[in-house]
N, C-alpha and C positions, 0 to 999 in steps of 0.2 A: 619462322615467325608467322605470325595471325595473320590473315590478309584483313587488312581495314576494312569497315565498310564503305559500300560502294561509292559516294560521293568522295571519300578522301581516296580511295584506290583509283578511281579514273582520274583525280589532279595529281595524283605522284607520277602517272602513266603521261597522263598531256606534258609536265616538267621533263620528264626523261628522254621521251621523244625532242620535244623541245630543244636540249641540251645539246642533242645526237646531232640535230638541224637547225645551226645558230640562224642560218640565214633565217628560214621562218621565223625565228626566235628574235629578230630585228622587225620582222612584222607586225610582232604584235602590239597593240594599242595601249596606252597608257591603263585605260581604264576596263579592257580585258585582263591584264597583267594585276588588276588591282584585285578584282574578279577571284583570278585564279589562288590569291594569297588568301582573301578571304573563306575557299572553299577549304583549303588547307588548314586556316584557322578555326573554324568552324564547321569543319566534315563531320566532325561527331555529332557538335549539336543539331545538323541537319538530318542523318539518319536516327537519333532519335525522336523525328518530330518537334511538333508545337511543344512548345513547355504544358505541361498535365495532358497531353496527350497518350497513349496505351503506349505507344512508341518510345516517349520519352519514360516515362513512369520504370518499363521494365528497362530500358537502359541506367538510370540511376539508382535505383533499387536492384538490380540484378548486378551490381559493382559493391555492394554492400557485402564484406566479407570481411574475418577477424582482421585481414592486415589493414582494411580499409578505417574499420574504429579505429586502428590505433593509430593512426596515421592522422585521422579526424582530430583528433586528441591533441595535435601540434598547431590546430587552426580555430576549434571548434567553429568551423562557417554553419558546419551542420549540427543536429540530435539527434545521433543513429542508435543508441542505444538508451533505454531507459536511464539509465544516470548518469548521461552524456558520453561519460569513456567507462570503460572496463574496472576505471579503479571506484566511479559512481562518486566523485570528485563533486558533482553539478557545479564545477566552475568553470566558468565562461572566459574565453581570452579577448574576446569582443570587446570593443571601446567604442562604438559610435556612439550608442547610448552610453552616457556616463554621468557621475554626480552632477554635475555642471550643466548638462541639458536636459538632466531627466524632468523637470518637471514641466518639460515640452511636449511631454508623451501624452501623444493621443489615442482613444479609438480608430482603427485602421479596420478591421469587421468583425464580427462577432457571427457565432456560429449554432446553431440551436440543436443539441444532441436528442430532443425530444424524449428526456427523461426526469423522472421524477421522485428520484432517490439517490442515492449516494454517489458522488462521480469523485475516483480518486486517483485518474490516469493522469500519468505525465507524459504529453504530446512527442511523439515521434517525428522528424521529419528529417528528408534527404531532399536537396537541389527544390525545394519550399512544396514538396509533398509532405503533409501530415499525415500519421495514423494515431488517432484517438479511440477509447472504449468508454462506454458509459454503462449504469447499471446492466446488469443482466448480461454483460460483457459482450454488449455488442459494439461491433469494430464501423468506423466513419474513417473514412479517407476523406482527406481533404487539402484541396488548390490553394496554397494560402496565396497565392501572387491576387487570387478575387474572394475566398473564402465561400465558393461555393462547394457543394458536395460533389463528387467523384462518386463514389459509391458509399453500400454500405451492408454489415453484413451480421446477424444475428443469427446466432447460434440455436435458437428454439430451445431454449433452455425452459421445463416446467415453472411454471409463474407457482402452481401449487406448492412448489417445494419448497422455496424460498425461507422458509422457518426453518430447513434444515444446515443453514449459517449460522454462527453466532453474531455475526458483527454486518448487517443490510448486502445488500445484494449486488455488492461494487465488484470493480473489476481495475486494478491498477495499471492496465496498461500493456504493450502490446511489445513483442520483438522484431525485429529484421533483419532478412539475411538471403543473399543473393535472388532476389524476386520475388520470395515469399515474407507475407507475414504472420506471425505466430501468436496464438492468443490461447489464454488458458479458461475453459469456459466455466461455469459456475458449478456447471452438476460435475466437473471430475475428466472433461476430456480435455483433450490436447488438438487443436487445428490448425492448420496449414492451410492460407490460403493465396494465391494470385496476387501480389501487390497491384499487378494493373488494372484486375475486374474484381477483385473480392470472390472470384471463384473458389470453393473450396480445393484445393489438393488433394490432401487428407487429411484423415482423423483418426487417434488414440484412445481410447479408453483407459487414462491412469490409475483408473482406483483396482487395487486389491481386493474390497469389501465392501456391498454395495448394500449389506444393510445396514451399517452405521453410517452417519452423516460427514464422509467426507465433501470438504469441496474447493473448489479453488479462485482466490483471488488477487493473487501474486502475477506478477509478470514475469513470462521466461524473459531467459536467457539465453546467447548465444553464442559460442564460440568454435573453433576447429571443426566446423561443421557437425556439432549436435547442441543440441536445445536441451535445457536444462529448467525444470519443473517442480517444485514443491508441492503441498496442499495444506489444507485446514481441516480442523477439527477434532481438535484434543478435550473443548469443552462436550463432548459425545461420547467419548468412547473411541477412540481410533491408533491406531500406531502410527507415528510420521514416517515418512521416509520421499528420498526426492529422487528424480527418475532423468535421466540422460537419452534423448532418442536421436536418429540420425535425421540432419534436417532436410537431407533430400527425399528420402524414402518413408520416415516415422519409426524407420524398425528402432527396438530397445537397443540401445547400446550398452547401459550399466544403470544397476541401481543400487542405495545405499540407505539401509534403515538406519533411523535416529536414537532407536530403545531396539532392546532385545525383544523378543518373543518368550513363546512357550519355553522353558531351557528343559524338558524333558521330549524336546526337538531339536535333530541337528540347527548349530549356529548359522547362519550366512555365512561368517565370516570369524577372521581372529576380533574383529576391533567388537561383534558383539559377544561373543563370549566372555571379553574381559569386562564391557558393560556390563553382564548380567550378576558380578560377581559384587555391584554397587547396588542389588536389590534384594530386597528379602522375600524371597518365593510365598511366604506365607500370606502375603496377600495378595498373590496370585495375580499384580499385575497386568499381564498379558490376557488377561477376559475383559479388562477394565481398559485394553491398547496400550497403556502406560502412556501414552499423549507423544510430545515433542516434535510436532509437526514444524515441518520447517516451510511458513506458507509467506514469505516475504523475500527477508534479505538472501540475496547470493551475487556473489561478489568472481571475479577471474584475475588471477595475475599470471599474464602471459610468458615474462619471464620466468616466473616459478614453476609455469604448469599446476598453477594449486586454483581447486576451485574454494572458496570459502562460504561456509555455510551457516546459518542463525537458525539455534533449533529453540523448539516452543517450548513448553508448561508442560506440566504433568498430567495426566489423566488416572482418577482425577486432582484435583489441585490441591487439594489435600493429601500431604506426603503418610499421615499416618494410617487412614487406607489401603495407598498401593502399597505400600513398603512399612508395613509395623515395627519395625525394628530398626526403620531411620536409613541413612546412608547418603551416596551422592545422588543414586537414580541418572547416573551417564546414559544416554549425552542428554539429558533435560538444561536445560537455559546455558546453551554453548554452543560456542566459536567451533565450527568444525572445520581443519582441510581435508580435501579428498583431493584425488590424485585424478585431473580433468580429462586426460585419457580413459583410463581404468575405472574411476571412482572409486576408488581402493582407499582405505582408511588414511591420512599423513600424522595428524594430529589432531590434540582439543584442547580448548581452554574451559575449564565451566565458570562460568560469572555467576550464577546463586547454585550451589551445592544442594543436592535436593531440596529445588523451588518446593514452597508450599504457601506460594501470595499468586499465583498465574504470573511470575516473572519470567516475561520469555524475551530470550535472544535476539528475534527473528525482527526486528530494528535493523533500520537500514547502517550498513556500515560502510567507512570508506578506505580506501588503503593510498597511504599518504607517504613517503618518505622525507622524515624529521633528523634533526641535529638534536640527540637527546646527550645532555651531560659531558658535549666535547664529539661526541661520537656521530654516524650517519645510519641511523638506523629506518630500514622497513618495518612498518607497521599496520596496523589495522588501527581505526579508530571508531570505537562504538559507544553508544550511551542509551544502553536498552532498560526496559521497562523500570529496573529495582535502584534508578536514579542516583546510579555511577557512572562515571564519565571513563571508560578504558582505552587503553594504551598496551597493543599486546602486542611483540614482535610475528609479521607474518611468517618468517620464514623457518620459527620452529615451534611457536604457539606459548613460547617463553611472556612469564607476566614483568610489564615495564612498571605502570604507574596505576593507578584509581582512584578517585577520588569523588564523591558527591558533588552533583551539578543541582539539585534541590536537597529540602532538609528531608531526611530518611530518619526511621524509627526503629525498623527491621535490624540495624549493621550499625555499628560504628564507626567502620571502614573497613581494609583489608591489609591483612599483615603483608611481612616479605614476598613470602611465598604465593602471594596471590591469592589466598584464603578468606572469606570474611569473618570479620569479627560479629558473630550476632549476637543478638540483646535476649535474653536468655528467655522473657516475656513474648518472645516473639513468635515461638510454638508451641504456646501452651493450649492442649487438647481439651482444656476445662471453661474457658474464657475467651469472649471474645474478645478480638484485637483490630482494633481500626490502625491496620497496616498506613503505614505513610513511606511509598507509595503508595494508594489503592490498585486494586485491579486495571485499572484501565492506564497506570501506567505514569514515569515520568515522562518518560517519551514513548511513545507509541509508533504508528506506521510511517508517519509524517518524514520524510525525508529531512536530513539536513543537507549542508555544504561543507565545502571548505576551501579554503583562496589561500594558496601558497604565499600569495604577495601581503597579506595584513598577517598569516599564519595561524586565523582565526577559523574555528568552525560555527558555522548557525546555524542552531539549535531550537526547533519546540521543545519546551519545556511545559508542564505541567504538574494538574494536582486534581485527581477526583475521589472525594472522598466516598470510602465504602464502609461500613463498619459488621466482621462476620463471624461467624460463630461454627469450629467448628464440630461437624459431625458423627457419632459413634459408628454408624454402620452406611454402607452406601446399597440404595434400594436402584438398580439402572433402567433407564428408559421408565418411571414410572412417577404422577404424580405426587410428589408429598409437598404437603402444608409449608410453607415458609422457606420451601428449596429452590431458589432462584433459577428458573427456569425450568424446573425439572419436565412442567408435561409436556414439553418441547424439544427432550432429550437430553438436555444440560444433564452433566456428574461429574458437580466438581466439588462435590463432598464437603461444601459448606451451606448454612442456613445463611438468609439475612438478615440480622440483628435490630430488632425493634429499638433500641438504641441511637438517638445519630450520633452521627464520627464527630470526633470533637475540632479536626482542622478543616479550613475553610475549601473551596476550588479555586483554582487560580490559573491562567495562562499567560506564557510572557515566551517572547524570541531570548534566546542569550547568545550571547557571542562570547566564545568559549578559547581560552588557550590551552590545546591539548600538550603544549612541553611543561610550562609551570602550570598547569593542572587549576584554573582561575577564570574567574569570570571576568570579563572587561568590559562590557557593557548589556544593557539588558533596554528589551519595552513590553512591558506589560500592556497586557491586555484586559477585556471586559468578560473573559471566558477561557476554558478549556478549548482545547479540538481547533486550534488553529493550521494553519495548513502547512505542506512543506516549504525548502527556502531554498534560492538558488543567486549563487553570486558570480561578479564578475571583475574584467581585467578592471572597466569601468567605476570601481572604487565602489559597486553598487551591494545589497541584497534586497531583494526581493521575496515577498511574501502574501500570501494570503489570508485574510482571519476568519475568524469562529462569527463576527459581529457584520460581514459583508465588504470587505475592502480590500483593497489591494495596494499593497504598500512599497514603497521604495525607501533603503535607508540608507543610509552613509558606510562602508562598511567598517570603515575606523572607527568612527566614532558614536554610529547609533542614529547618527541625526536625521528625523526624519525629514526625507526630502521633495516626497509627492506620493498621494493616492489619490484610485478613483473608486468608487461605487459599483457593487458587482450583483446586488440586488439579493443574492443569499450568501450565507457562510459556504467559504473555499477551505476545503481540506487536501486537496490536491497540489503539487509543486506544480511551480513555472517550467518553459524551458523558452531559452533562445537562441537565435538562427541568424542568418545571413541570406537575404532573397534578393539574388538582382542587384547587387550591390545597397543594399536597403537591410539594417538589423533591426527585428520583430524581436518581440516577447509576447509570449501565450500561455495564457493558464486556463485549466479546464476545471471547472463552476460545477457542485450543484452538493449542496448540503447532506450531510449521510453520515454511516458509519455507527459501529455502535454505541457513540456519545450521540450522534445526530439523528438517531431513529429517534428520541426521545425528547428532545432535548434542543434550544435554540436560543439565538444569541441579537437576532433581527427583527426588525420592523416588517421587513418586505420580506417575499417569496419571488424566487421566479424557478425556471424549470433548468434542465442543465445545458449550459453553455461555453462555448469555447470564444472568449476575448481576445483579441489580438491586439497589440499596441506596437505605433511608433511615434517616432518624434515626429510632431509635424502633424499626426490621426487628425481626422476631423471626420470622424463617422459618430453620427450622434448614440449614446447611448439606448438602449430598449427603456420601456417604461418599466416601472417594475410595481409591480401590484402589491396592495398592504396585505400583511398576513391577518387573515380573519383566523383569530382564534377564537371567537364564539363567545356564550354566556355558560355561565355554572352552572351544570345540569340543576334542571327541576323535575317535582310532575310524578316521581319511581315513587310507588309506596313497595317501601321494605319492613322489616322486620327488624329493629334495634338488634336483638340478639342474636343475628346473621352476620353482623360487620366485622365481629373479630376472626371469626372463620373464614365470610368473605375476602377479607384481608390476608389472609395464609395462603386460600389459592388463587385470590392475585396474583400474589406475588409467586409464585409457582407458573403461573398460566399467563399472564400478561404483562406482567411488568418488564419483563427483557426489551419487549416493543412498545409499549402505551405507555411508562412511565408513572408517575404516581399522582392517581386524579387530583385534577385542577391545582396541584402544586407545582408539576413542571407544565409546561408553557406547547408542549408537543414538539415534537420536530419534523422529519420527513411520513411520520407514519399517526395520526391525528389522537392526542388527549382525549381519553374518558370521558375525563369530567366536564370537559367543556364540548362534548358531544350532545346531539337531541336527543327529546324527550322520546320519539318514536324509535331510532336504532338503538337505545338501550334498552326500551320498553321491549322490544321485538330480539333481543341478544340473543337468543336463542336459533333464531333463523340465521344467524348472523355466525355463528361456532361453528354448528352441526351444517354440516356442505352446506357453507353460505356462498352470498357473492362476492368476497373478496378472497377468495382464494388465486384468482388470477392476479393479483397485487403482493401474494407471498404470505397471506393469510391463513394460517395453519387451520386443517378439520380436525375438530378436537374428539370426532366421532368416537368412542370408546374408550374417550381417556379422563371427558368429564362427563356430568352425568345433571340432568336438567334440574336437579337440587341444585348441584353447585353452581351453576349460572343464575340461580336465583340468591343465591348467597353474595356470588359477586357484582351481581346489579346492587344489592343491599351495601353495601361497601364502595361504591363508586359513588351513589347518590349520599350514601353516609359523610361519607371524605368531603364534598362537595358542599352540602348542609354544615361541615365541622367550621369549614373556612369561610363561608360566603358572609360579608362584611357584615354586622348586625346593625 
C-alpha cells in the first residue's frame, strides 16, 4: 500500500502507538483527541496546501485520470472534461441552483481574458481550479473560490497567420489529465503543460503539411492515458486525419486519416483502401487533400473502448471537382469509431453521402442510452450541419432514426437504410442553389445537452442564408473574381452568387425528443450564432445568445426564468461545479467565430470574459461600452466603372473578414464601409505589410496588385454611397 502523506502517516502512527499504550491513550485530552481525528480527516487536504495553492493544484489535478471522469460523472461536483463526462452529456446532477431559485443568481466575479475576438472555450475545473482558452489559444488558470488569475500561458502563436483559419482565431478549450493540461494551439501543435505553474512539459508538432493551412481549434481529449487531437482546414486544401499521443511523454501512439490519399500509394490501412473505392481518381482528390478534417467532435465510451469521431466537408466543397463521377467520398461528413487503443478502423455511418453544401459532421455529439421501440438501446446522438437530427446505434454504427430539426431543401429525409432522399435540384452544376441549410450550418460548433430526467436535448439551432454557384474548374491558392475567399487560400469550388437567398436567418434554442424524433419546445431569438447549452438535475438549461445575454430556462417547459447582461454575444457553453459546498455557473464571453468576425447582434462591446454566477452574487456587473460603429464612409473618389470588379475581389479578398460594406453592422473584425476616410484612402499601406497584420490581417503582397486595391476602394465607397439614406 502507498504510504500516505506525511501529516495522515504520523496520526495513523500516533493512533497505533496509542492503541499499543492505552494507559497514555487515557491521557489524552478531550481536545488533543479532537485534533488528532481532524488530522486524519483532513491529512489530505493539509499536504496539499492552501486551496489554489502549487500544492493543492497538483494534488487535485494530478488525481484527474480516466477512472476519475467517470466516476465524476455520478456526482458532477466537478468539470474535468470538456463536456463534463466522456459521454459530453453537459448535464449536471447539481440541484442547488434550480428553477425555483434561479432567478436569485447573482454575479459572484467575473474574469477578464484580455481578448478581443472570438472565445469559444468551455471552462474546466477540478476542486474550483479553472482552466479556460481565449483567442490565440492562450490557456488562464484560474481560483474560482476569488476569481483571480493563477497563471497564464500563450502559445506564441504568429498574429500574422491568423488568415490561415477559416472560422477567427478561437480555441475551444482545453484538457486534463493527471497534472497536466493540454491545449491544441492554433498554428497545428499539441502542448503539454504543468497544471500548477503553466510550465510547458512538452510539445508536438501535428501537422503533416506545413504548406497548406492546417490548424487547430478543437479541444483534446483524454483518456487511457493518450490525448486525442483533430485539426482544421478542409476549406484549403488539406487531408483530415486525428492523432492519439501519449500524455505523459507526447510520443505518437496512432493515427487515423479521415479520406484516402494518393491510391497510386500504399493505403494506411484496410478502412482507406476501401474509402478510396467511394472516389473517382479522375479528379485527383488527393492534390486538392480531399477535406474531412475532423476539428471538433470526439466523443470515448469506455465501456466499448470505441473512440467516436465527426469528420468534416470535402475539399473542395464542391463534390464535382474532387470526384467527377459522383460517389460517397468516405469518410466526408461521418460518424466514425475507431478502436481507442489502436485507432484501428470499428465502423462509419455517413450522414450526407458525398457532402457538396460544406455539411460536416464534426458537431458536437453525445452518447446517451435510450428505451427506443420497447427496447434499451446505445446510441450516439448528433444533429450536424445538413439539419437532421440522428439517432445512430454506437455499438455498431447501425441507422436508428432521422429526422429534420429545421426546414431542409437539400433531402427530404432518409429512407430505412439510412440513405438520404435528395432533391434532385440540389446538385445541379448549372445553377445556383441557395441550400437550406447554408454553409454555416443548422447547427454548427455550439454544444448542445441532454437531461436524461426531461429526455430532452438543447439544441442551437439555426439558419444563415448563402446563395452559390457552382464552379467548372478549381484554380488553388489563387485569387479569382467572385471566389469566396480565394486570395486567402479558400477552394471550395463555389462562386458567391450576386443573387440573395430567398430564406430568411433565424436562431432559436430547441428542445428536442430524440426517441419520437420532435420538437417540444423552442425560443427564438434575434439572430444566428448563439451559444452552447448546458442543463441540469435542477430542472434548469442554460444558454448564451448571439444579442448578449445569458439566459436560464425551465427545461420542461421552455419558460424563461432569469437572465443577465453579458455586454457582448456568447458563443461558448456554460459549465457548472460545486466549490466549498457552494454551486457556481460560468461561461466564457467574447463574440467571434466565423458568423461573429462579421457580423453582430449587440448594442455594447466588451472584451472577453469569464462570468461566474451564484445564488445569492452580489458582484456588480462591468460597464459595458456602446459599440461605436461609425459613419458611412465618405470623401474616396472612385471610378463608377471599378465597383463591379471591385465587387468580385472583394469578395475574393475581404469579405470572409469585413463583411459586406455598411450592410453588415461589423463584428469582432471592423466594417468597410463604416471605416474613415484616411484608412481607406491609405488601403494600400494597410494590404501590402500593413499594420495589422499582428491582429491576423493577411499580407496580400503578391496576390493583389495596387490596381486592384484601387478597384476595391471603388466598391466600398460605391456600396456605401448606394445605401446612405437620401
Amino acid at each position: 500500500m502507498k504510504q500516505p502523506a506525511e501529516p495522515v502517516w504520523f496520526a495513523h502512527r500516533f493512533l497505533r502507538d496509542s492503541t499499543q499504550k492505552r494507559s497514555a491513550s487515557r491521557d489524552l485530552s478531550a481536545g488533543v483527541a479532537v485534533a488528532v481525528v481532524a488530522v486524519l480527516l483532513h491529512g489530505s487536504a493539509l499536504a496539499q496546501g492552501a486551496k489554489g495553492s502549487a500544492e493543492h493544484i497538483r494534488a487535485v489535478t494530478g488525481a484527474i485520470d480516466s477512472a476519475a471522469i467517470v466516476a465524476n460523472a455520478k456526482t458532477t461536483n466537478d468539470w474535468p472534461s470538456y463536456g463534463l463526462d466522456y459521454a459530453e452529456t453537459r448535464f449536471s446532477k447539481l440541484d442547488q441552483i434550480n428553477a425555483d431559485n434561479v432567478k436569485s443568481l447573482g454575479l459572484q466575479w467575473s474574469y477578464s481574458l484580455g481578448s478581443d475576438r472570438g472565445v469559444e472555450a468551455t471552462p474546466v475545473v477540478v476542486d474550483g481550479i479553472m482552466y479556460v482558452t481565449a483567442s490565440w489559444s492562450v490557456v488562464h488558470a484560474v481560483d474560482t473560490r476569488t476569481g483571480k488569475k493563477l497563471w497564464t500561458y500563450d502559445p506564441g502563436v504568429d498574429r500574422s497567420k491568423g488568415y490561415r483559419g477559416c472560422c477567427d482565431v478561437v480555441n475551444r478549450g482545453v484538457a486534463l489529465y493527471k497534472g497536466k493540461v493540454f491545449v491544441g494551439a492554433y498554428d497545428g501543435r499539441l502542448v503539454a503543460l504543468d497544471a500548477a505553474t503553466g510550465a510547458k512539459v512538452w510539445e508536438k508538432d501535428t501537422l503533416i503539411d506545413h504548406e497548406h493551412s492546417y490548424t487547430i481549434t478543437g479541444a483534446p481529449r483524454v483518456f487511457n492515458g493518450k490525448v486525442v487531437i483533430g485539426n482544421g482546414g478542409a476549406e484549403y486544401g488539406v487531408r483530415g486525419y486525428v492523432t492519439a499521443y501519449d500524455a505523459e511523454t507526447g510520443n505518437q501512439a496512432w493515427r487515423w486519416f479521415t479520406v484516402p490519399g494518393d491510391p497510386s500509394k500504399p493505403f494506411e490501412d484496410a478502412s482507406m483502401e476501401a474509402a478510396a473505392k467511394t472516389w473517382d481518381p479522375a479528379g485527383k482528390w488527393w492534390i486538392n487533400g480531399g477535406g474531412g478534417t475532423a476539428w471538433d467532435t470526439i466523443t470515448f465510451d469506455p465501456d466499448l473502448n470505441m473512440v467516436y469521431i465527426g469528420t468534416g466537408n470535402g475539399s473542395p466543397w464542391n463534390r464535382s471537382l474532387r470526384s467527377p463521377a459522383g460517389g460517397d467520398n468516405l469518410y466526408l461528413g461521418s460518424i466514425v469509431a475507431l478502436n481507442a487503443d489502436t485507432g484501428k478502423y470499428v465502423w462509419h455511418y455517413q450522414e450526407t453521402p458525398g457532402d457538396n453544401w460544406d455539411y460536416t459532421s464534426t458537431q458536437p455529439m453525445i452518447l446517451a442510452d435510450l428505451t427506443i421501440d420497447g427496447q434499451p438501446r446505445k446510441v450516439v446522438l448528433h444533429a450536424p450541419k445538413n439539419g437532421f437530427f440522428f439517432v445512430i446505434d454506437r455499438t455498431n454504427g447501425k441507422f436508428i432514426s432521422a429526422k429534420n430539426f429545421v426546414d431542409v431543401n437539400w433531402a427530404t429525409g432518409y429512407d430505412a437504410g439510412g440513405r438520404p432522399i435528395e432533391a434532385p435540384e440540389a446538385r445541379s452544376p448549372d445553377k445556383s442553389f441557395d441550400s437550406i441549410p447554408g454553409p454555416y450550418g443548422a447547427h454548427n460548433w455550439h454544444p448542445m445537452s441532454f437531461n436524461p430526467q426531461t429526455g430532452l436535448v438543447y439544441l442551437p439551432a439555426q439558419g444563415v442564408p448563402i446563395n452559390l454557384t457552382g464552379e467548372k474548374a478549381l484554380t488553388q491558392n489563387k485569387m479569382e473574381p467572385f471566389k469566396f475567399g480565394s486570395t486567402t487560400g479558400w477552394n471550395v469550388g463555389f462562386a458567391l452568387n450576386a443573387t440573395p437567398p430567398k430564406n430568411l436567418p433565424f436562431g432559436r434554442l430547441l428542445a428536442w425528443d430524440p426517441v419520437q424524433q420532435k420538437e417540444v419546445w423552442r425560443a427564438e431569438y434575434v439572430a444566428p450564432w448563439n451559444g452552447g447549452t448546458l442543463t441540469t438535475a435542477g430542472n434548469l438549461v442554460f444558454q448564451g445568445t448571439a444579442d448578449g445575454r445569458f439566459v436560464a430556462y425551465n427545461a420542461k417547459t421552455g419558460e424563461k426564468l432569469w437572465q443577465s447582461p453579458l455586454g457582448t454575444g456568447a458563443v461558448a457553453a456554460p459549465a457548472t461545479y460545486m466549490v466549498d459546498g457552494v454551486q457556481y455557473v460560468s461561461i466564457a464571453v467574447g463574440w467571434g467565430g466565423v458568423f461573429g468576425i462579421s457580423q453582430r447582434a449587440t448594442e455594447t462591446e466588451a472584451p472577453g470574459t469569464v462570468y461566474t454566477f451564484a445564488v445569492g452574487g452580489k458582484a456588480p456587473m462591468p460597464e459595458f461600452a456602446k459599440y461605436q460603429m461609425g459613419n458611412l464612409l465618405t470623401g474616396i473618389e472612385y471610378d463608377p466603372k471599378d465597383v463591379p470588379e471591385g465587387t468580385a475581389i472583394y469578395v475574393a479578398a475581404c469579405a470572409t473578414c469585413h463583411g459586406v460594406p455598411g450592410v453588415d453592422r461589423g463584428g469582432n473584425v471592423k466594417n468597410l464601409g463604416y471605416s474613415t476616410t484616411e484608412k481607406i484612402g491609405h488601403l494600400k499601406d494597410i494590404v501590402f505589410k500593413g499594420p495589422f497584420r499582428d491582429k491576423g490581417m493577411p499580407d496580400f503582397t503578391g496576390k493583389l496588385t495596387e490596381a486592384d486595391v484601387v478597384k476595391i476602394q471603388a466598391f466600398i465607397q460605391g456600396t456605401a454611397d448606394a445605401i446612405r439614406p437620401k
